[in-house]
TIMIKOL-846011 format. One line per 8 residues: number of its first residue (from 1); their letters; for each residue x, y, z of N, C-alpha, C. Coordinates in steps of 0.001 Angstrom, whole numbers, plus 524288, in hexadecimal, padded with zeros to 5 digits. Example, Ala and Ser with C-alpha at 12.3 -4.5 7.8 and 13.67 -1.06 7.14 Angstrom:
// residues 2
1	as	83386,7E9C6,81E78,8300C,7EE6C,81E78,83390,7F31C,81E78; 83232,7F736,81BA8,83566,7FBDC,81BE4,83264,8001E,81EBE
// end
This chain:
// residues 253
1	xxxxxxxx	72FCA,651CB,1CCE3,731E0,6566E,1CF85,731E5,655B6,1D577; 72EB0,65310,1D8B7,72D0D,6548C,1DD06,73217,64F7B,1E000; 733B1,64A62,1DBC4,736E4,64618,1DCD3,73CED,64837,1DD7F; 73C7E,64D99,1D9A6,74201,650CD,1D879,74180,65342,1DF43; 73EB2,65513,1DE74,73F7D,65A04,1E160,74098,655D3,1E6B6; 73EF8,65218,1E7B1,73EC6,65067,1ED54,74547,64DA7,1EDA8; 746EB,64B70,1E8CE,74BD0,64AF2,1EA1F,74FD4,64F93,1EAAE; 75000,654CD,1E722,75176,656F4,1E7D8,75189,65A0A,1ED25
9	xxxxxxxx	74EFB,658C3,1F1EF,74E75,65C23,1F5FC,74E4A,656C3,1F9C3; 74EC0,65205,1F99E,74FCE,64F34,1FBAD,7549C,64D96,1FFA5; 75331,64CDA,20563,75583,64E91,2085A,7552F,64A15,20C6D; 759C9,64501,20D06,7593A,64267,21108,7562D,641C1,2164D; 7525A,63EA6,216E6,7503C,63FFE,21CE6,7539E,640DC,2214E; 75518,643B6,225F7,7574D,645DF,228DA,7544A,6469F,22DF3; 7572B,64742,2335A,754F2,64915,23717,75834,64BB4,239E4; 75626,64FF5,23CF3,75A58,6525F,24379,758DC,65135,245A6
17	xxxxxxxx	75DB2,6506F,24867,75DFD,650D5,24EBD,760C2,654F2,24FF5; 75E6A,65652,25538,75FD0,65922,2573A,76301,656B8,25D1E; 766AF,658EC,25EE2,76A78,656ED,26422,76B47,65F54,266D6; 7690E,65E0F,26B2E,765B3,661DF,26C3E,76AB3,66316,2712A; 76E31,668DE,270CF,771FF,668F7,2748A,77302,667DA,27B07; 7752C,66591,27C18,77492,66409,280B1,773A6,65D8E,283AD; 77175,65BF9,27F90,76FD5,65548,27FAB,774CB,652FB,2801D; 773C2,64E4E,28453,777BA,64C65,28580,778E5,64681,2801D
25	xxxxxxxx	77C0C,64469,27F8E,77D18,63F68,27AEB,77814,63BD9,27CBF; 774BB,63ABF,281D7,773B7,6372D,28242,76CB0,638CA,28155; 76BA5,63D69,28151,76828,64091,27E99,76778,64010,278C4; 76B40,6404F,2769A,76BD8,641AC,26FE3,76B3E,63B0B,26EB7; 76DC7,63902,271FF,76CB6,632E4,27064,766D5,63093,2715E; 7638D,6325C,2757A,75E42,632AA,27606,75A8D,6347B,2726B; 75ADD,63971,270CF,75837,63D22,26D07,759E4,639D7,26865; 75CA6,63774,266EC,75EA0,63544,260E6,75B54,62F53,26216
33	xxxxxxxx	75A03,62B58,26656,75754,6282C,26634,750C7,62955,265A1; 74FA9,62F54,26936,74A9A,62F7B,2695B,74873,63161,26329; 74C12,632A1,26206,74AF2,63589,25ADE,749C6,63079,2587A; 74DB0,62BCB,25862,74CD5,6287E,2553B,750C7,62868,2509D; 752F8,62C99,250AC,754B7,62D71,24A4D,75B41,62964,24A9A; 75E0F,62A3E,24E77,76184,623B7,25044,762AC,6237F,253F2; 7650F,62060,254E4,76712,61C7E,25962,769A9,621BD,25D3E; 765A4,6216F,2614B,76984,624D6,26652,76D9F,62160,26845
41	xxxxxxxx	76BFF,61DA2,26925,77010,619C2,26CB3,7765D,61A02,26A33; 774F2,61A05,2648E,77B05,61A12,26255,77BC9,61EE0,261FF; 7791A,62192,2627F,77B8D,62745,261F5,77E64,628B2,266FE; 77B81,6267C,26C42,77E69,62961,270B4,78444,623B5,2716B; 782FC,61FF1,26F5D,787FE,61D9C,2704E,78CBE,61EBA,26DA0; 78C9E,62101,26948,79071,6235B,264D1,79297,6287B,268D9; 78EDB,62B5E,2697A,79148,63066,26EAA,792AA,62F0B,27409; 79093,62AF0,276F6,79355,62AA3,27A42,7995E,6270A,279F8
49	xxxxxxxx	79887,6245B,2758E,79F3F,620B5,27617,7A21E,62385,27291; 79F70,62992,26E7B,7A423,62A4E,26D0B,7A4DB,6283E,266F6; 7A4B2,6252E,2652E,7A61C,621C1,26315,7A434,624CA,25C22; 7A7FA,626D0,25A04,7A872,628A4,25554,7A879,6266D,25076; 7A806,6225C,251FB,7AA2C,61E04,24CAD,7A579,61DB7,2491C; 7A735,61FD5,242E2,7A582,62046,23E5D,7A527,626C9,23E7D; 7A29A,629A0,242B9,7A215,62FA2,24239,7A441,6330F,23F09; 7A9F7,630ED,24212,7AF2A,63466,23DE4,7B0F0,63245,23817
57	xxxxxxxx	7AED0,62EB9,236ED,7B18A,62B73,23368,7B34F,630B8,22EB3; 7B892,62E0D,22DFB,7BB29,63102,228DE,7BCC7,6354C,22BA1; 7BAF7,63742,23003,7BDB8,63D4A,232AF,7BF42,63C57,23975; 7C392,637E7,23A99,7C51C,636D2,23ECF,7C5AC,63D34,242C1; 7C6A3,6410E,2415C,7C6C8,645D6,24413,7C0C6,64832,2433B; 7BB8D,64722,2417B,7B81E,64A90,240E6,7B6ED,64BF4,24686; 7B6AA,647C4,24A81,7B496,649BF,24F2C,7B9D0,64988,2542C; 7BE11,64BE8,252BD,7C203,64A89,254FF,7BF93,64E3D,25C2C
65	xxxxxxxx	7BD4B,650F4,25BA2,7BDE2,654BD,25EFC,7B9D6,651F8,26475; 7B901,64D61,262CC,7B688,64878,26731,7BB34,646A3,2699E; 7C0A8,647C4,26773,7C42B,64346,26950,7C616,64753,26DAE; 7C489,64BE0,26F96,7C5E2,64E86,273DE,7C27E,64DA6,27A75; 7BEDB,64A74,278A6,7B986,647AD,27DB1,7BD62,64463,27FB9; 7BACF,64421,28563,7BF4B,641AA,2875F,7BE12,639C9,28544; 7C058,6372E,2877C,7C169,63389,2869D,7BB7E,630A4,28870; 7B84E,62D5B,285B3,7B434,62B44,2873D,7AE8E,62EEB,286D1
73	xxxxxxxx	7AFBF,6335F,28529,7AAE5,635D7,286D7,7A6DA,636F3,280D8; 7A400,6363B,282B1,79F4D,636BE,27D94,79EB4,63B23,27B5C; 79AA0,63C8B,277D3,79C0A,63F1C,273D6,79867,64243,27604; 79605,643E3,2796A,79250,64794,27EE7,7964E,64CED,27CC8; 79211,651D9,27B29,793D5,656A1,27AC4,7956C,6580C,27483; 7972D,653C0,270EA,79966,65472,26A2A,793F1,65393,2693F; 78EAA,652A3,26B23,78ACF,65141,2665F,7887C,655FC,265E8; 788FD,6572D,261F3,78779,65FA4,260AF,78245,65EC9,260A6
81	xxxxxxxx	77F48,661C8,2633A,779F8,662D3,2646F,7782C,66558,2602C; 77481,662D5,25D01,773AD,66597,25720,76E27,663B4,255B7; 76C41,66499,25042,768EF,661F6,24EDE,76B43,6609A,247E4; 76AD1,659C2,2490A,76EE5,65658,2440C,76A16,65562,24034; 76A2C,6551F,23A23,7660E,65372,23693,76A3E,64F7A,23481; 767D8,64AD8,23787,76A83,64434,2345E,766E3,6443F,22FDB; 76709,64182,22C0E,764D2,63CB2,22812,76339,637FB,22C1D; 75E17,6372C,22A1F,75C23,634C6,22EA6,75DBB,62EA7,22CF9
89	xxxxxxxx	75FA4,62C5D,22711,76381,62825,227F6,76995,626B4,22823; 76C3A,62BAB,22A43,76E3E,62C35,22BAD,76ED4,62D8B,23501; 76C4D,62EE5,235D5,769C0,62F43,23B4C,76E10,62E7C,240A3; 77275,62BBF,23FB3,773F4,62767,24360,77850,62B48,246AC; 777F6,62988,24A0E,77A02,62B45,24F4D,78083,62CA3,24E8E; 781F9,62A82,24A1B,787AE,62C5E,247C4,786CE,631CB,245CC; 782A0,631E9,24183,782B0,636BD,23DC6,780EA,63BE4,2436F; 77E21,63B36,2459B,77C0F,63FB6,24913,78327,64049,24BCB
97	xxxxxxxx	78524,63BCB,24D0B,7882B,63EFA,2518C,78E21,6414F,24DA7; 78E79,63E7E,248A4,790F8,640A6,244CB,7905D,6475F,244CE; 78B64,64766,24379,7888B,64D3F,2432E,78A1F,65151,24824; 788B6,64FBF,24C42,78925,652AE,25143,78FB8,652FE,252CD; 791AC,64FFA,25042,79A39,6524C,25146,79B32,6550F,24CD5; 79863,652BF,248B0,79BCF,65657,24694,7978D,65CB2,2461F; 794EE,65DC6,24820,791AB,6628F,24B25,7968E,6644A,24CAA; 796E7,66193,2521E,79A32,6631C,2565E,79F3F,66465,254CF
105	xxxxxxxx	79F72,662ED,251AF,7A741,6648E,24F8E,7A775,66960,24AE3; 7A241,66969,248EF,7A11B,66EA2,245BA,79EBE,672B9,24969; 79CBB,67250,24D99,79A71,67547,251AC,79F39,677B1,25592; 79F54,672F0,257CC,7A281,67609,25D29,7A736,67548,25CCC; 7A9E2,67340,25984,7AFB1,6728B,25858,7B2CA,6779A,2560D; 7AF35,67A9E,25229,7B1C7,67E77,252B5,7B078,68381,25669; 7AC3B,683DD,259F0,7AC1D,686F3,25E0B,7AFB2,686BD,2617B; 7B096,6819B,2642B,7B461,68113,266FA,7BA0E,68277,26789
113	xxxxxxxx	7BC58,68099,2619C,7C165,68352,2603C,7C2A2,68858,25FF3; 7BCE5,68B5E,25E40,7BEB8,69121,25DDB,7BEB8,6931B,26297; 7B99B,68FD9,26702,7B94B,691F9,26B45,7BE4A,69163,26EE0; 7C210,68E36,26DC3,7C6DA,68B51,271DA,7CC22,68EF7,26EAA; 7CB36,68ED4,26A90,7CEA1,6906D,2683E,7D2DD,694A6,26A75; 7D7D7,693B8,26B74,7D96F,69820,26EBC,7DAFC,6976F,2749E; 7D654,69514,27836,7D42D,693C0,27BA1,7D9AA,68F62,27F02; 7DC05,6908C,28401,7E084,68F0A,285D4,7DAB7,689FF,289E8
121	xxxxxxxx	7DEA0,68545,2897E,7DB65,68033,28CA3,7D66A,6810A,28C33; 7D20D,6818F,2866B,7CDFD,68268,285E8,7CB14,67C42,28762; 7C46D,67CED,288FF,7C2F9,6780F,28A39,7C359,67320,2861C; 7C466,66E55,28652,7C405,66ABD,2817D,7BE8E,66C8E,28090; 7BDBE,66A68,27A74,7B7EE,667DE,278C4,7B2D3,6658F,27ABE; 7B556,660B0,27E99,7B15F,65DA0,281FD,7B0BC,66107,285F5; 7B44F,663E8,28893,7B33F,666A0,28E26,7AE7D,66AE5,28A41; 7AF59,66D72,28735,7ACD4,671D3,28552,7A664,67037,28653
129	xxxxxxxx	7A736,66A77,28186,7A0AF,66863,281FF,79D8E,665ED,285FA; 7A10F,66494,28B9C,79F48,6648B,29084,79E03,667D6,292BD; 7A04F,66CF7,29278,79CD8,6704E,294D8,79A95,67418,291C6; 79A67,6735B,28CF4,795DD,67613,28997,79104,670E2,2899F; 79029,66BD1,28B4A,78D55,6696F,28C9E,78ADE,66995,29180; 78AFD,66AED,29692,78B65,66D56,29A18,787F1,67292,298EC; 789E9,675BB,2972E,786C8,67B15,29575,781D1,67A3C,29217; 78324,67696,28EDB,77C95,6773D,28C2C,779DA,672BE,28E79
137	xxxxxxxx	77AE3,67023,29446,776C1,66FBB,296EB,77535,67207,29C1F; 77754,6748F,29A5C,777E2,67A5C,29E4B,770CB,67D80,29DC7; 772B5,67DDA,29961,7702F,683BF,29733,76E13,683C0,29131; 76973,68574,28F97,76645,68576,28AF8,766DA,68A93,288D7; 768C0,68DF9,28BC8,76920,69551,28A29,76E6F,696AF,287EE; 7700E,697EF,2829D,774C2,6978F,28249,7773B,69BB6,283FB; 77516,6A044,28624,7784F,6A435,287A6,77A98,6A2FE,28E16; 7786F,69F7D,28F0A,77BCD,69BA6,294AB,77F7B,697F0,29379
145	xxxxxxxx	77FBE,6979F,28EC9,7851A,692BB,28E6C,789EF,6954F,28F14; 78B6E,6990F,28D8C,791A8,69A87,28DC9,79249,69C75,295DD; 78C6E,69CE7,29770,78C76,69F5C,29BE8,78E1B,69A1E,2A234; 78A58,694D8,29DCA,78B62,69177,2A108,78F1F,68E76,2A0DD; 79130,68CB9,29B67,797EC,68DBF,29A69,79C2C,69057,29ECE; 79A7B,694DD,29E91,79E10,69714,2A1A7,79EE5,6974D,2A601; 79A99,69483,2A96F,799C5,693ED,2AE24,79C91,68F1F,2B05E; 79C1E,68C8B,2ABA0,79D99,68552,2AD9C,7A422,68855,2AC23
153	xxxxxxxx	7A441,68A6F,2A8BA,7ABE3,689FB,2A680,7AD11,68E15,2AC3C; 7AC50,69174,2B012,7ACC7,6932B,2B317,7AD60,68FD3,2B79E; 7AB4D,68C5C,2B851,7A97C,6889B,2BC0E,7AF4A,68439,2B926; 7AFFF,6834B,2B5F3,7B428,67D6E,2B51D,7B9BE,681D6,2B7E6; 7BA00,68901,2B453,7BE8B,689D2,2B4F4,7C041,68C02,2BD33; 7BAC9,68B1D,2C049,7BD7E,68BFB,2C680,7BD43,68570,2C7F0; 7BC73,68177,2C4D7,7BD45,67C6D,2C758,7BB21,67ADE,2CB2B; 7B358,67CDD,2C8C1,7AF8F,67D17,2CA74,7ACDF,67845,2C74C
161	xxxxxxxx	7A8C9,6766A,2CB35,7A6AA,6711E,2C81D,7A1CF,67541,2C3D3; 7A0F4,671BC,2BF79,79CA0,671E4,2BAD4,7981E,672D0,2C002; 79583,670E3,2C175,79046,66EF1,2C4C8,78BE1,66FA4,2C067; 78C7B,66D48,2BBDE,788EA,66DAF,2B816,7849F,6695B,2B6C4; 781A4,66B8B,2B8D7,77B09,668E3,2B97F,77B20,663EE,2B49C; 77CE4,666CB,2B00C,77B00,66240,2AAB0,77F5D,65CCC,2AACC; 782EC,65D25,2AD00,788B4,65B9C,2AF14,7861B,6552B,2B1D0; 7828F,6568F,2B62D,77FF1,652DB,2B8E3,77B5A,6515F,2B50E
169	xxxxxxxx	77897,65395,2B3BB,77434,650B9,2AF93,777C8,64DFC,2AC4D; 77AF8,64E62,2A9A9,77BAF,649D5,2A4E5,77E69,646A8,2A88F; 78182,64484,2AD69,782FB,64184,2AED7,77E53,63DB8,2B1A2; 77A91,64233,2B268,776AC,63EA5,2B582,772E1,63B0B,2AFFC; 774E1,63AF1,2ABF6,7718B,6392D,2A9AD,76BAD,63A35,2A619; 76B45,634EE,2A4A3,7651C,634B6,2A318,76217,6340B,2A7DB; 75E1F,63682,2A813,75AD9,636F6,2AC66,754D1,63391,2A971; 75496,62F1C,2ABC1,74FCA,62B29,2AC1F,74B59,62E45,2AB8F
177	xxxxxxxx	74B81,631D0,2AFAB,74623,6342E,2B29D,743F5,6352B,2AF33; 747FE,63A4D,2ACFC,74514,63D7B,2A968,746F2,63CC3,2A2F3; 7488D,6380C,29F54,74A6A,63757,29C11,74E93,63B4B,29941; 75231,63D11,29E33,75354,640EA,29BD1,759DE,63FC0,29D02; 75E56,6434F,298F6,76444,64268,29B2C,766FA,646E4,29E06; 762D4,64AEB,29F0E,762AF,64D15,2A25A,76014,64E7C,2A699; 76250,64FEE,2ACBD,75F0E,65064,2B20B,75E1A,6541B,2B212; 75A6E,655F3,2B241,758C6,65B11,2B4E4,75292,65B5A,2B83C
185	xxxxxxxx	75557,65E44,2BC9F,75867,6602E,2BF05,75CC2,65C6A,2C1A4; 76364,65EB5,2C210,764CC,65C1B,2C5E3,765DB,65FBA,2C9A4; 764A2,65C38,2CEC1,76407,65D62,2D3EC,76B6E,65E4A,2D5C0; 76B7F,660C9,2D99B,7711D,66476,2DC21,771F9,65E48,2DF28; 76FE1,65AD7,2E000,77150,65609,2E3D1,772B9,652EB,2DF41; 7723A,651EC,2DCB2,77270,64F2A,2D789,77763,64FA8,2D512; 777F5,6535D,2D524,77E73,65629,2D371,78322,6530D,2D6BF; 78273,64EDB,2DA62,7864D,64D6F,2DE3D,7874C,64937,2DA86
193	xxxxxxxx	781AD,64579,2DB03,7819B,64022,2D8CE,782AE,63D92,2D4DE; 78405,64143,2D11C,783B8,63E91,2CA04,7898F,63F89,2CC9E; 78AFA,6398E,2CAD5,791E6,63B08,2CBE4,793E6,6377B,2C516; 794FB,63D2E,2C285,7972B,63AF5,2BEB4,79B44,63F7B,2BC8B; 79DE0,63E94,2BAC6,7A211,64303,2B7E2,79FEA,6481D,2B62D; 79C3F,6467B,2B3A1,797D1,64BAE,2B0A5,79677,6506E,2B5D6; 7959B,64E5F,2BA98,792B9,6513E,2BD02,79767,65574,2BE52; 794F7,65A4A,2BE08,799B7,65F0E,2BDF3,79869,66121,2C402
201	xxxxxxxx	7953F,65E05,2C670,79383,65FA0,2CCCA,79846,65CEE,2CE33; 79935,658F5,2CDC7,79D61,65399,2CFC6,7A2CE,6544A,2CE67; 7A54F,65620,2C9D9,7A8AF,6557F,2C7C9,7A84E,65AE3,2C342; 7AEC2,65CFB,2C7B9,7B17F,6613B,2C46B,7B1BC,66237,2BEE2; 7B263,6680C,2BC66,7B392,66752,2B555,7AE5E,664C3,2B41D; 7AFBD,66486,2AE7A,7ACA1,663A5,2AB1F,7AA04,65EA3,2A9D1; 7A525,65B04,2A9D5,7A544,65621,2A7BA,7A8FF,654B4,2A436; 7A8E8,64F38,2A49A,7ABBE,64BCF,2A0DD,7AB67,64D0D,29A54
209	xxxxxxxx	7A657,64F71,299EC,7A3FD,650DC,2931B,79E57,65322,29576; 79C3B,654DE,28E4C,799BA,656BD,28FD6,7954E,65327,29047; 78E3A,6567D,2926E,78BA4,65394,29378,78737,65422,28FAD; 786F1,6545E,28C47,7825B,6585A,2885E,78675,6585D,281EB; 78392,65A63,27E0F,78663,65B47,2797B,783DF,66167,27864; 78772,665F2,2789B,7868E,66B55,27A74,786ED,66D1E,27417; 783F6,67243,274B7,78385,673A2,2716D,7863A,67954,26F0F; 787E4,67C30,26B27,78B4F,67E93,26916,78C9F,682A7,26D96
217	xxxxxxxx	78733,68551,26EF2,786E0,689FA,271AA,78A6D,68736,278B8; 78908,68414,27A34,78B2B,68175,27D1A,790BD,681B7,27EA9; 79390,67F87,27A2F,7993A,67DEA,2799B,79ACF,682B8,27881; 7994D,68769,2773C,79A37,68DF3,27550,79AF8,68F3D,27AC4; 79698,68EE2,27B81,795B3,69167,283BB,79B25,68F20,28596; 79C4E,68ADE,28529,7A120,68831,2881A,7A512,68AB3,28723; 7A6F5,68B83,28245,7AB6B,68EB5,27F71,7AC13,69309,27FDA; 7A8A0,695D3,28015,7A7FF,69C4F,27F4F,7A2DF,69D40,285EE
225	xxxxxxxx	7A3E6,69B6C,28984,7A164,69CF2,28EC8,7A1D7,6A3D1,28FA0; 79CD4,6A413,29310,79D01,6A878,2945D,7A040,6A94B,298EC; 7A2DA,6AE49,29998,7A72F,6B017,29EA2,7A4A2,6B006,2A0B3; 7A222,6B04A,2A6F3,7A041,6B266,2AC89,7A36C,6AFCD,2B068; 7A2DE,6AFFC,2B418,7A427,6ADE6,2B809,7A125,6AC25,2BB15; 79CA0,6A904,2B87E,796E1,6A526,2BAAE,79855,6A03E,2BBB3; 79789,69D65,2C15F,79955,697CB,2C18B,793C9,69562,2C264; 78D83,69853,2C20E,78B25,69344,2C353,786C0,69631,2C13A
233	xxxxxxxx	782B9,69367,2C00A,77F52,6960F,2BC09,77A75,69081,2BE5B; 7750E,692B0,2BD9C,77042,69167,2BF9F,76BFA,69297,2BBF4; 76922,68E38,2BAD7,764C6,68F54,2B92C,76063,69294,2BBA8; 75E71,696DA,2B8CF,75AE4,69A7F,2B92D,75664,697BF,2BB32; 752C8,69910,2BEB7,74FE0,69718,2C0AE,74935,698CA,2BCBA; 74A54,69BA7,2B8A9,7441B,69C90,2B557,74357,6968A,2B0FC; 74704,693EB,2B24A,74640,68DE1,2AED5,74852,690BD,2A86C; 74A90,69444,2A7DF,74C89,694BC,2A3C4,75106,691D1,2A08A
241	xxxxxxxx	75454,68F59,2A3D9,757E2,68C41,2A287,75D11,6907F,2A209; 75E61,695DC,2A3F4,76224,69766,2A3CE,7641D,698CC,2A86B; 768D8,69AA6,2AAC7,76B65,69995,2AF9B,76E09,6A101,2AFFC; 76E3E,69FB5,2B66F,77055,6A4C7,2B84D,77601,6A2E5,2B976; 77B53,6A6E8,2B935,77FC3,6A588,2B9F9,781F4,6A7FD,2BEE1; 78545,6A6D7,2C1B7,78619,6A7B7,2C756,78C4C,6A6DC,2C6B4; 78F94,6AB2A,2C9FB,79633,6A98F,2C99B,7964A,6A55D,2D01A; 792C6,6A75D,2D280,79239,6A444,2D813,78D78,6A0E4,2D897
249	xxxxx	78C6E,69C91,2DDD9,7875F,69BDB,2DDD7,78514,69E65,2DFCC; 7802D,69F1C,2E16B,77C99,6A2CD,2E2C5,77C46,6A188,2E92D; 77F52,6A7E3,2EC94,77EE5,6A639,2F1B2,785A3,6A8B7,2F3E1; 7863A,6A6A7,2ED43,78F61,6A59D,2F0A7,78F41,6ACD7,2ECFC; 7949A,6ACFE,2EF68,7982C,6B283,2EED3,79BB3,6B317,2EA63
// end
């Protein structure tokens, strides 16, 4: 009985992971080496070149909605922030990122359409998940995402720069110091020097892509922003992590 019963309730060994919103590809590729469970290295090289081959097999259109990224750019922003239960011999850096698109195409594929739907020169896809990437490293409070959304989409529509703090952290890198792929704090002098496309201090509109892989509430905030007429918003000084919003800076008319 006890030989019955154990097959009958017998249940492949398995593990989660979790990919925690906001982590940048080169994070998720870290956390997947420090686990052990496989190969980070191939995991972040499969996302940064792109490179689909076997994924789709038998369904050349399953992930068609990648072929709208621009030309060269990695798969930064499609890895759905979730928590995946592989078969642990099964494990491999294909099946997880298998898992996390097709998330993303049962997730935000149909938000998007309903949200655009209608919608005259609505944002593409990639622009959407750049600056819903942007926002959830913005902000941990979700009743500030549609707020800080709306601040940045206020700011692109007077042909005003981003000046978005997280913009310069992922261009600046992995930081040695503090083993970390993000800076914090960055300094107002600092904002000159990182000269790379990303930095929204330097260069008009929107980054090239996004910088983070954002999460539902995120890409919602982007779509469905709150109205005001707020162009600059500040962290609260009680260390709470939420921000005061301002239509001016503090001082001007």
């Amino acid at each position: 009985m006890q030989i019955a019963e154990a097959l009958l309730h017998a249940r492949p060994a398995s593990i989660a992971l979790t990919v925690p919103e906001g982590w940048r590809l080169e994070q998720i590729a870290d956390g997947l080496r420090a686990s052990g469970v496989m190969d980070g290295a191939a995991y972040r090289k499969i996302v940064e070149t792109g490179d689909l081959s076997g994924l789709d097999a038998g369904a050349p259109d399953r992930y068609s909605f990648l072929k709208e990224r621009p030309a060269g750019a990695t798969l930064e922003g499609y890895l759905f922030p979730d928590t995946y239960e592989l078969l642990v011999d099964k494990a491999t850096p294909e099946a997880l990122l298998q898992r996390q698109l097709d998330n993303f195409s049962e997730q935000v594929l149909p938000l998007y359409r309903k949200l655009t739907a209608g919608t005259i020169d609505p944002m593409t896809l990639h622009q959407v998940l750049t600056l819903a990437s942007i926002v959830e490293r913005e902000t941990g409070a979700d009743d500030e995402r549609p707020m800080i959304a709306g601040v940045y989409l206020n700011r692109l529509a007077r042909n005003m720069q981003l000046e978005a703090d997280p913009t310069v952290q992922y261009a600046m890198g992995f930081q040695p110091q503090t083993g970390q792929w993000w800076k914090s704090p960055v300094y107002l002098e600092e904002y000159s020097k990182v000269v790379s496309p990303y930095n929204t201090y330097l260069n008009a509109g929107l980054p090239p892509g996004p910088i983070a892989n954002p999460g539902l509430k995120s890409i919602e905030a982007v779509l469905k922003p709150a109205e005001h007429d707020f162009l600059f918003f500040v962290a609260t000084a009680d260390g709470s992590g939420r921000h005061v919003f301002r239509a001016h800076l503090c001082g001007t008319s």
